[in-house]
C-alpha positions as CSV (number, residue, x, y, z in Angstrom):
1,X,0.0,0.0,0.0
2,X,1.5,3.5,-0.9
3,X,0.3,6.7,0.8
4,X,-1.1,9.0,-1.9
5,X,1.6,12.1,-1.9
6,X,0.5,14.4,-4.5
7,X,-2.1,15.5,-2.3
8,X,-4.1,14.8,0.6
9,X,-7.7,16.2,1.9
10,X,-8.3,16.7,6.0
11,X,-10.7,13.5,7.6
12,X,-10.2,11.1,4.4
13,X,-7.2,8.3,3.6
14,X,-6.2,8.4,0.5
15,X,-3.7,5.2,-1.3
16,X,-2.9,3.3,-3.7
17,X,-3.1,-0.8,-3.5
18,X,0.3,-3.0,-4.3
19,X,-0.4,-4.5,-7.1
20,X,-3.8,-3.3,-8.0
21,X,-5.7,-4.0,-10.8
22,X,-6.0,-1.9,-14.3
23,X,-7.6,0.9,-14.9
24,X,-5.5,3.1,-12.6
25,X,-7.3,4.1,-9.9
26,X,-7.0,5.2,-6.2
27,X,-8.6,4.4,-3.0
28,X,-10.2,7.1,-0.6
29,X,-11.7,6.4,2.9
30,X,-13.6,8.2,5.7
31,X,-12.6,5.7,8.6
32,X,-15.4,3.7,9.3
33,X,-17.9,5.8,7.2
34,X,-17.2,4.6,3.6
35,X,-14.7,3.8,1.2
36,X,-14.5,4.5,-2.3
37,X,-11.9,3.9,-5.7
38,X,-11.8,7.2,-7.8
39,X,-10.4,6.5,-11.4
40,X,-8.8,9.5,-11.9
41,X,-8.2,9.0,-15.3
42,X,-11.9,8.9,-16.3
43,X,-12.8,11.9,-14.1
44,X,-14.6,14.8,-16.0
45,X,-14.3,18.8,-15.2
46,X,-18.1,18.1,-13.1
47,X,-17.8,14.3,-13.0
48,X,-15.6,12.1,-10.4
49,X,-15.4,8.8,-11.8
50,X,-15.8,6.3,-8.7
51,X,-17.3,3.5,-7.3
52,X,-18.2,2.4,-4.0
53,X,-16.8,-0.2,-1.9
54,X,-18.5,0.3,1.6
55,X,-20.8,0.3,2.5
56,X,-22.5,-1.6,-0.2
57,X,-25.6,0.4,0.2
58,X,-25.0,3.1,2.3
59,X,-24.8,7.2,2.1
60,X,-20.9,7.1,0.7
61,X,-19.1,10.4,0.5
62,X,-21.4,14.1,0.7
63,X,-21.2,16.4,-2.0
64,X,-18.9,18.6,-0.6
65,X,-16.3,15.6,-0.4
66,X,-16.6,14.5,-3.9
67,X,-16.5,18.0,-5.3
68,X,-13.2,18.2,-3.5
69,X,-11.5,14.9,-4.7
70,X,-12.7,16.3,-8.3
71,X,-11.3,19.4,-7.5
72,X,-7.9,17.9,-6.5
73,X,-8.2,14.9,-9.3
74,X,-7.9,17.6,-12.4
75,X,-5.1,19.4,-10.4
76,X,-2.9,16.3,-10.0
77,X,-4.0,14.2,-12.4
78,X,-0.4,13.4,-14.1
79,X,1.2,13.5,-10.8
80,X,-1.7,11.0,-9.5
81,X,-0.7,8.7,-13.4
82,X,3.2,8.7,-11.9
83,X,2.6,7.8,-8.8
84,X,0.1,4.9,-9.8
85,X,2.8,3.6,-12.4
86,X,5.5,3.6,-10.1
87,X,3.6,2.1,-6.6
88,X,1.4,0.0,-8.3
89,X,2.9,-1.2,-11.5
């Protein structure tokens, strides 16, 4: 697991997986809240690109916290494709 170091946003983990699996993609968490991959390549200027992993079926990130990743996602984005391809690669 590698610490996301491009950026970082207050309350929420942010990493990247050993080993993950294609397409590239990082992993952001609200301890025990919810947790969520963003595909940062895929990521629109009003659209983050993401999927939940838990809860299955609960409330996930607010509004506020997704426009924020998005926000931070188009700043970083080819720092966020370096860091992928050298921690996870």
């Amino acid at each position: 697991m590698g610490k996301l170091e491009c950026f970082q946003l207050a309350g929420l983990e942010l990493w990247f997986n050993s080993s993950d699996h294609e397409p590239p993609h990082f992993h952001a968490r609200k301890p025990d809240k919810w947790e969520i991959r963003v595909f940062f390549r895929s990521c629109k200027r009003k659209k983050l690109a993401f999927n939940v992993k838990f809860p299955p079926s609960g409330p996930g990130p607010s509004s506020k916290e997704l426009r924020e990743l998005l926000s931070l996602v188009l700043q970083h984005r080819d720092a966020l494709y370096a860091e992928w391809e050298t921690k996870v690669r």
